[in-house]
KOLZA-438054 format. One record per residue (C-alpha): residue in three letters; y, z, x. Coordinates in steps of 0.5 Angstrom, whole numbers, padded with zeros to 4 digits, always signed. Layout:
ALAYZX;...
//
This chain:
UNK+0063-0049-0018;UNK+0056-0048-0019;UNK+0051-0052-0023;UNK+0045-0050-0026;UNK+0039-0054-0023;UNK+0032-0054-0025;UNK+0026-0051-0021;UNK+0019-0055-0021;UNK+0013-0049-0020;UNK+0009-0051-0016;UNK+0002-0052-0020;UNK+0005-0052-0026;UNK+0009-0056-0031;UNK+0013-0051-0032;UNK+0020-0050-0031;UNK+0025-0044-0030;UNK+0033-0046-0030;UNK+0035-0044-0021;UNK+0042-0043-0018;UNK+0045-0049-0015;UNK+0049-0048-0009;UNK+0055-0051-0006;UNK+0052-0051+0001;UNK+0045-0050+0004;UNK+0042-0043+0003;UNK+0038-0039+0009;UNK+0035-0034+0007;UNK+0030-0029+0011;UNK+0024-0026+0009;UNK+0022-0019+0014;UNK+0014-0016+0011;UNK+0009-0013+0015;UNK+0003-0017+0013;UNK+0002-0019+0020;UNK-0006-0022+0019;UNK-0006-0029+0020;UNK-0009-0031+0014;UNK-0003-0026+0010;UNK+0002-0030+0014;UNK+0000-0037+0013;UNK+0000-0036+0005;UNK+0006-0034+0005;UNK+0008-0039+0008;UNK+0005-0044+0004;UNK+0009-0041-0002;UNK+0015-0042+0002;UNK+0014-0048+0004;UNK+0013-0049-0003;UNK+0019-0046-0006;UNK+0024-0049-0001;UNK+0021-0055-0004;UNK+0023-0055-0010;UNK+0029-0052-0008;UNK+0032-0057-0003;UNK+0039-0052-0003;UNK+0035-0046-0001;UNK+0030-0045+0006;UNK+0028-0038+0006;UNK+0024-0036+0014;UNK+0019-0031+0014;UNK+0018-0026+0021;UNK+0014-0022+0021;UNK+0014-0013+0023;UNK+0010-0008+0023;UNK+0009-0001+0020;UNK+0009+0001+0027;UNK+0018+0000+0029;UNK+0020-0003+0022;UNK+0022+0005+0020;UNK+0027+0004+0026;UNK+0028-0003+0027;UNK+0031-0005+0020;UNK+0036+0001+0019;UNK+0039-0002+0027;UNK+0039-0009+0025;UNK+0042-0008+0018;UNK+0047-0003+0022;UNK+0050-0009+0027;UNK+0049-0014+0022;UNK+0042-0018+0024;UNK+0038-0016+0018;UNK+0034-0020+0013;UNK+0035-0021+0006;UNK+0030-0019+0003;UNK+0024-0014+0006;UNK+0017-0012+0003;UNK+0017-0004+0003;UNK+0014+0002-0001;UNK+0017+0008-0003;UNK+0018+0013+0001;UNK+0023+0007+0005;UNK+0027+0006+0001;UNK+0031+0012+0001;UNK+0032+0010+0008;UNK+0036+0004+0007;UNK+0040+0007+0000;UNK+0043+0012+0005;UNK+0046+0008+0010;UNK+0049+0004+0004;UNK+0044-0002+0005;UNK+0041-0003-0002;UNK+0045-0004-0008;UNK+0041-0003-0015;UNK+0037-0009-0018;UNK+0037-0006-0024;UNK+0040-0011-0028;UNK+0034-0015-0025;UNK+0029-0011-0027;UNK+0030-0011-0033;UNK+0030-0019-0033;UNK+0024-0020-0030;UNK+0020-0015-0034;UNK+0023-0017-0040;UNK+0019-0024-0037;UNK+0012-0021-0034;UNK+0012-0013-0036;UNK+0012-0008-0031;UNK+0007-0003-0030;UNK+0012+0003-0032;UNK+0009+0007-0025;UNK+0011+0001-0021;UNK+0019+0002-0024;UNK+0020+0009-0023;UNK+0018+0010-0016;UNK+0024+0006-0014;UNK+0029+0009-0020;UNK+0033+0015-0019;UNK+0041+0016-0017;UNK+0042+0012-0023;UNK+0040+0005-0020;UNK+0034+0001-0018;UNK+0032-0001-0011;UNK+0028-0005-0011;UNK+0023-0010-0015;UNK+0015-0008-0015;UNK+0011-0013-0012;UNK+0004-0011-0012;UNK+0000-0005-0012;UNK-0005-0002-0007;UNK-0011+0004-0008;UNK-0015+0008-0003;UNK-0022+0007-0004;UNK-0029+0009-0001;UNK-0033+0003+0001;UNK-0041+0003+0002;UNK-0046-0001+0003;UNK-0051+0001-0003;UNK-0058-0001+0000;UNK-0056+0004+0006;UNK-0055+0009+0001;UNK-0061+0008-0002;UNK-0065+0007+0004;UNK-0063+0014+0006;UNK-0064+0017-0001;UNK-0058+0019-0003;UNK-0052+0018-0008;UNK-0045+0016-0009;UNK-0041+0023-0008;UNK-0038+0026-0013;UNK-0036+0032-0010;UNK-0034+0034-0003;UNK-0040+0038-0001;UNK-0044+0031-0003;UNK-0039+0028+0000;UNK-0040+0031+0007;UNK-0048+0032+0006;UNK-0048+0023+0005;UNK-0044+0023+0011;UNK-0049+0027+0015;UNK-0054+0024+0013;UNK-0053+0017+0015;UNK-0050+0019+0021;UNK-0056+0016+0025;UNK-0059+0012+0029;UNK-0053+0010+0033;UNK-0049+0009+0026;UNK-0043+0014+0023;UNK-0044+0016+0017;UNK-0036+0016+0015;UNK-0030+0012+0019;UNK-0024+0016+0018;UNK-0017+0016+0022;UNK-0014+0021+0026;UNK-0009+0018+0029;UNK-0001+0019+0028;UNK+0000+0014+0023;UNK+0002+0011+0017;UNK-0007+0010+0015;UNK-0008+0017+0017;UNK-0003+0019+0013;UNK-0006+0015+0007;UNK-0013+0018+0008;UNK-0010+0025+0010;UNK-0006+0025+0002;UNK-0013+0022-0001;UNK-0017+0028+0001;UNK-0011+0033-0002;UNK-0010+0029-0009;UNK-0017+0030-0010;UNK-0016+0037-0008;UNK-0010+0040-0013;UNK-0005+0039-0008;UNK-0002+0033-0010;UNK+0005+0036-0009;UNK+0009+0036-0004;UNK+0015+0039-0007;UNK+0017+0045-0012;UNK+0021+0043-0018;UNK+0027+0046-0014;UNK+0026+0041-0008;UNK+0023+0047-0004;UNK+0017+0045+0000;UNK+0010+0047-0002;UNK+0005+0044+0004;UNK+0004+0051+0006;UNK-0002+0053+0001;UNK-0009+0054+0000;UNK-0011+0047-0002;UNK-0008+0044+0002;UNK-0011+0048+0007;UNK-0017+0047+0004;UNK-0016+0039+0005;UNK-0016+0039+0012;UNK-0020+0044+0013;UNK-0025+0039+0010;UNK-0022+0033+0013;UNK-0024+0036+0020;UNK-0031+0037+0018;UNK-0032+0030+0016;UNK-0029+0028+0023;UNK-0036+0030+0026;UNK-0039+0024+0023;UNK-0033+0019+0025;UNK-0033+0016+0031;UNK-0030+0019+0037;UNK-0025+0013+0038;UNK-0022+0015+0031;UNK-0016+0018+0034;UNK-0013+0012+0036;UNK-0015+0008+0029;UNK-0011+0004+0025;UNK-0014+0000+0019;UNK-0017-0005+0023;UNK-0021-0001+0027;UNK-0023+0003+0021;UNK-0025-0005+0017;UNK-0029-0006+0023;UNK-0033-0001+0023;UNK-0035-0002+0018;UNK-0037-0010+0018;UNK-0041-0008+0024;UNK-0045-0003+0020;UNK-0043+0002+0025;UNK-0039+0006+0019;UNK-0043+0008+0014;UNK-0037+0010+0009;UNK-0030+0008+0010;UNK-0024+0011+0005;UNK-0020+0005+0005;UNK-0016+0000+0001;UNK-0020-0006+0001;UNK-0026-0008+0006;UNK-0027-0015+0002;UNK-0025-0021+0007;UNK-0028-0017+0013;UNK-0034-0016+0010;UNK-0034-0023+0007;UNK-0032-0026+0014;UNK-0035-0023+0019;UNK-0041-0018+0015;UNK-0046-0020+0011;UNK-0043-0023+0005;UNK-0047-0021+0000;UNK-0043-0019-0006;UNK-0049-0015-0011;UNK-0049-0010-0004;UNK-0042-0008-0004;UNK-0041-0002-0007;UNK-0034+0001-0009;UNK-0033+0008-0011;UNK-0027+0013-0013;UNK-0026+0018-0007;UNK-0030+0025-0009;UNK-0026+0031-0012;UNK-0028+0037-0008;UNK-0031+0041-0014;UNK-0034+0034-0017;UNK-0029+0033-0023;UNK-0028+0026-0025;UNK-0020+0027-0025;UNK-0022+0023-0019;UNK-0014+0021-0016;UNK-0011+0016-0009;UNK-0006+0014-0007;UNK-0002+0009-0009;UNK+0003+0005-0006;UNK+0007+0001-0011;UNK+0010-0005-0006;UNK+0017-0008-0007;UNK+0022-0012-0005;UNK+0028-0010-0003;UNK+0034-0014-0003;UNK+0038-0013+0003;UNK+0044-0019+0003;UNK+0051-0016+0001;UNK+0053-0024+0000;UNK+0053-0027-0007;UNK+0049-0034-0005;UNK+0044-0030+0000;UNK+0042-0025-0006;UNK+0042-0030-0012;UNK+0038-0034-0007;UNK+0033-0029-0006;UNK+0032-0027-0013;UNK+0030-0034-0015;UNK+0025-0033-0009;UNK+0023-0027-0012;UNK+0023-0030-0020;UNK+0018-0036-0017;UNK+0013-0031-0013;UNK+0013-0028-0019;UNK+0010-0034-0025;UNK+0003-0033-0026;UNK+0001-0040-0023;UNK+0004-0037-0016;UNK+0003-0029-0017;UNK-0004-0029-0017;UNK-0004-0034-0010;UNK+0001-0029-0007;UNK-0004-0024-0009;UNK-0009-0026-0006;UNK-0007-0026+0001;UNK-0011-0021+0002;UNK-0017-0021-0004;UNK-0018-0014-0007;UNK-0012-0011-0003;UNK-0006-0013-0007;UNK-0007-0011-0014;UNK-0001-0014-0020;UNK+0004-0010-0022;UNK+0005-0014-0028;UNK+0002-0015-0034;UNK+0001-0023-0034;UNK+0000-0022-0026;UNK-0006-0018-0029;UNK-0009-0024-0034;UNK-0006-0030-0030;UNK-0012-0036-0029;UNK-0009-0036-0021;UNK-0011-0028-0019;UNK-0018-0029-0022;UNK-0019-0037-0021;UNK-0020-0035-0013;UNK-0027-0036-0010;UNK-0028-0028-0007;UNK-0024-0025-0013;UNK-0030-0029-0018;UNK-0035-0027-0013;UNK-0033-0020-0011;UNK-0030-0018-0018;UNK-0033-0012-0019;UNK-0031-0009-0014;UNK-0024-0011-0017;UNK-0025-0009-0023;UNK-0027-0002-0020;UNK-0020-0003-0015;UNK-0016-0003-0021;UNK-0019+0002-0025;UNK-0019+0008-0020;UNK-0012+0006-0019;UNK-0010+0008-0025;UNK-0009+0016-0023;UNK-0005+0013-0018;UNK+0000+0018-0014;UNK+0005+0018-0007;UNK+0007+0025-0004;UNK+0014+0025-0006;UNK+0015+0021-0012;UNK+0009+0025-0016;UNK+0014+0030-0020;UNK+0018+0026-0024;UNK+0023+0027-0019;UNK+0025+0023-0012;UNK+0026+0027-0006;UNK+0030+0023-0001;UNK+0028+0027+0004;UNK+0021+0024+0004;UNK+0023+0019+0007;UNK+0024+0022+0014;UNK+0017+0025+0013;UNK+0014+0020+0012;UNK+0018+0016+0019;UNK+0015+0021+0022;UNK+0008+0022+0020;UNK+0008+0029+0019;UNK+0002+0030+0014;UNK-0002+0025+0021;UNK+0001+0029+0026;UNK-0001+0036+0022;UNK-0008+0033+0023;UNK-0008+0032+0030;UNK-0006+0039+0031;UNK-0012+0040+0028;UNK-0018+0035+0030;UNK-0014+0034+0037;UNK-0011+0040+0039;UNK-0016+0045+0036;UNK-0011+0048+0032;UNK-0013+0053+0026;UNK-0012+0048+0019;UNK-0009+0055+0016;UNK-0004+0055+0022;UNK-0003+0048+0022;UNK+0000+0047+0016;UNK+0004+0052+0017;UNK+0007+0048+0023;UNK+0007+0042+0019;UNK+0011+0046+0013;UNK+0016+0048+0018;UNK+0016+0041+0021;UNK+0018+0038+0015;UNK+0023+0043+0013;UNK+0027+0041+0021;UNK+0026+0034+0018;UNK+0030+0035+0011;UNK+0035+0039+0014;
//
């Protein structure tokens, strides 16, 4: 029979009721929050939690976005999957098809009633009846400058594409480029190419019915734009990832770069000089202020169908989620992961870190131009499953290369990459 037992948070006299089992617990934890320094926070946690719950050891391993789309739908297949797995939106109808999730509804609610969630974060994972996943944390694309180059050369933060453009010609000088943007067929290009096509009119993948809708005129114009800029990103772009995008960056050799956050890098290995950072939403092409990103609203998922397995990783997810370890978790990656609940976002334990007290204007400014937030496939009120697939296979990255690699026609690009994910939905 079990018994209830007592959790002592780490940092805090607060106590939250546990699970006690009847034998030792092994739960594993898969993320692809590869960094070093990412993993040793995690760790820190666990190590935290599995001391306080001595019936209780949860491991961590490490992915990566580049084979997690195939390895965890065959390890979950043959029975060596984890309990629990980090991922976004358009992974999860990956796994409820193949019958690996069950709702955590119930738990939601819960956890909600405890932390309130921003609504977004809930939705992107509710449809079919259920909920699959519990939000965890929230990620926003951004443009990152340096504002004494900016001012050195004359110009503005752009509001609008043709300012945009003209910055990034203008500081392309003198052995540095005036813009970092990928151009590979991966999951970053992917972010970079949508946060172009939300600040363009084309937001939307699908019609009302479920019916494609990439093959239209903004988004044609999106690329036609994406392309233009190309000629002021370094010629290894093509082969870029984020990393590569934060190093040039750091080095100065990229005047601009769209990306989630430049904070560590710039702090570690630049110059460190917060008041110098600049931070700004990503221009709209006719200089509106109905400045949109894409959003991503990261989440646990809980994958053992095991009673014990799954109760444990729920109290796993209930200690990451308290004030006094949230902010901790959150600042892995300062300025990267944004909280999702409305005490994470007051909690003592975000705020308190030295680079968030240093850099909190920009974090602030992160927060804000989250607030219009949007991922293709979940922006109509309705999920598509389908997305899923679109999204394992980088269409929106790979109709660029066609584009910036191959020299195809943006128009007929497009049009390649509306029938490609047709092929993908059927």
């Amino acid at each position: 029979m079990k018994t209830p037992m007592r959790m002592l948070l780490a940092g805090s006299m607060l106590a939250i009721p546990a699970q006690a089992f009847a034998a030792p617990v092994d739960v594993t934890l898969w993320h692809m929050e590869q960094p070093p320094h990412r993993v040793e926070r995690i760790q820190m946690l666990i190590d935290e939690f599995n001391a306080a719950n001595p019936d209780i050891t949860v491991s961590q391993e490490p992915q990566n976005w580049g084979e997690i789309y195939a390895k965890a739908p065959a390890a979950l297949a043959t029975g060596t999957g984890p309990d629990m797995l980090f991922a976004i939106p358009d992974f999860a109808p990956i796994l409820k098809e193949m019958g690996a999730l069950t709702s955590v509804a119930d738990f939601v609610s819960e956890l909600d009633a405890d932390h309130d969630f921003v609504d977004s974060t809930v939705e992107a994972y509710s449809y079919d009846d259920g909920v699959w996943a519990v939000p965890l944390y929230n990620m926003t694309l951004n443009l990152w400058y340096r504002k004494s180059v900016f001012e050195e050369a004359g110009i503005s933060v752009p509001t609008s594409w043709d300012e945009w453009r003209a910055a990034a010609e203008t500081l392309t000088a003198d052995g540095r480029f005036g813009m970092g943007l990928p151009a590979n067929k991966q999951l970053y290009t992917d972010q970079t190419v949508y946060s172009v096509m939300v600040n363009g009119g084309a937001s939307e993948l699908y019609n009302a019915d479920g019916t494609l809708r990439f093959d239209n005129p903004e988004t044609v114009a999106a690329y036609d734009f994406y392309n233009s800029m190309m000629e002021f990103s370094p010629p290894d772009a093509t082969s870029w990832t984020w990393g590569e995008a934060e190093a040039c960056f750091a080095s100065a050799s990229c005047g601009m770069v769209m990306q989630f956050t430049v904070i560590s890098t710039y702090e570690n290995q630049a110059e460190g000089d917060a008041a110098d950072l600049g931070v700004a939403a990503i221009p709209t092409r006719d200089g509106s202020d109905d400045n949109a990103t894409i959003a991503y609203a990261n989440a646990v998922m809980l994958l053992s169908q095991e009673d014990a397995e799954r109760e444990a990783s729920k109290a796993f997810i209930r200690f990451l989620l308290e004030p006094e370890n949230y902010g901790r978790f959150l600042n892995m990656e300062p300025g990267l992961f944004m909280p999702v609940t409305a005490d994470g976002a007051e909690a003592e334990s975000f705020w308190n870190d030295p680079v968030v007290q240093e850099y909190r204007d920009q974090i602030e400014t992160v927060i804000a131009n989250g607030q219009n937030g949007r991922l293709f496939g979940f922006t109509s009120g309705r999920v598509f499953p389908a997305i899923a697939a679109i999204s394992a296979q980088n269409v929106l990255a790979e109709t660029l290369q066609s584009v910036v690699v191959s020299d195809m026609e943006p128009a007929e690009a497009v049009t390649a990459g509306q029938a490609r994910m047709e092929d993908l939905s059927r």
